[in-house]
C-alpha positions in Angstrom: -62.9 27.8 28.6 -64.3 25.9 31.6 -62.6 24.0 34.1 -63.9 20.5 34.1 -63.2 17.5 37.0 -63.1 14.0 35.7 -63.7 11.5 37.8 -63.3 8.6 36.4 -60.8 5.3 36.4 -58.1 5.4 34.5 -57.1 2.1 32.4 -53.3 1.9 31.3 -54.1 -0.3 28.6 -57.3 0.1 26.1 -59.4 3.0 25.0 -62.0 4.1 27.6 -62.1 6.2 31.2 -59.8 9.1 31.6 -57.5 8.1 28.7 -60.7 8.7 26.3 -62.1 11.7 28.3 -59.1 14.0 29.0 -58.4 14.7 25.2 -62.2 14.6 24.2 -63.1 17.1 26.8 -59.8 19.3 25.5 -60.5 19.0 21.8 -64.0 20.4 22.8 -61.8 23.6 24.5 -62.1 22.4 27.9 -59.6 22.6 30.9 -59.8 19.3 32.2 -58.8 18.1 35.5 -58.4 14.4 35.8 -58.9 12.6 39.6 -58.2 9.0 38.9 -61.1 6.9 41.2 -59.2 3.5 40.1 -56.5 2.5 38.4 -56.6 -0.4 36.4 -54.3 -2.4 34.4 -56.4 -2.5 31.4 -60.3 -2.3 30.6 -62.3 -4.9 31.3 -63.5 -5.8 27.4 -59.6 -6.8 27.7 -59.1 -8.3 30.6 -61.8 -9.8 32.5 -59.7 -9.7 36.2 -57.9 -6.8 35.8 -55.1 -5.5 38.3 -56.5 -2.7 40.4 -54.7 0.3 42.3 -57.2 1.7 44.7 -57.3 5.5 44.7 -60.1 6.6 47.5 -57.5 7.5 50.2 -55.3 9.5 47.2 -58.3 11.2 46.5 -59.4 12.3 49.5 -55.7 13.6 50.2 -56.0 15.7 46.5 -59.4 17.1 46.7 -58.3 18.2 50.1 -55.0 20.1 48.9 -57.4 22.0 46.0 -59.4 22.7 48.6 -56.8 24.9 50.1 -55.8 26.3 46.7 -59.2 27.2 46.3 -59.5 25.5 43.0 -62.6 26.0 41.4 -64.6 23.7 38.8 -67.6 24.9 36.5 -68.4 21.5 35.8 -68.0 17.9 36.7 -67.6 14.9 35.0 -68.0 11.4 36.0 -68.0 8.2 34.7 
């Protein structure tokens, strides 16, 4: 099984970004590890003006703290 980092936004409402890649990647037998780069109230095939939620600071913070847990990734994906 490999460990896989998605980066990618995650839309609370339709079917793309994380909520599409976290259970593709697992059905394929992958450990998925999701860092949300945006947050968005829905896609944007939905909703031309969506509400964002910024996430760089968040992620800096994260990637930081699995730095000092030494977590490891064989692949990463981004989208």
């Amino acid at each position: 099984m490999e460990r896989i980092l998605t980066v990618h936004d995650l839309s609370c409402y339709g079917t793309a970004s994380l909520g599409l890649a976290i259970p593709v990647l697992t059905a394929m037998g992958h450990e998925v590890i999701a860092l949300p780069s945006v947050i968005l109230s829905s896609t944007t095939d939905i909703d031309n003006d969506p509400i964002i939620l910024e996430t760089t600071s968040w992620m800096h913070k994260v990637v930081e703290r699995w730095k000092e847990r030494n977590l490891i990734f064989d692949a990463i994906y981004t989208g």
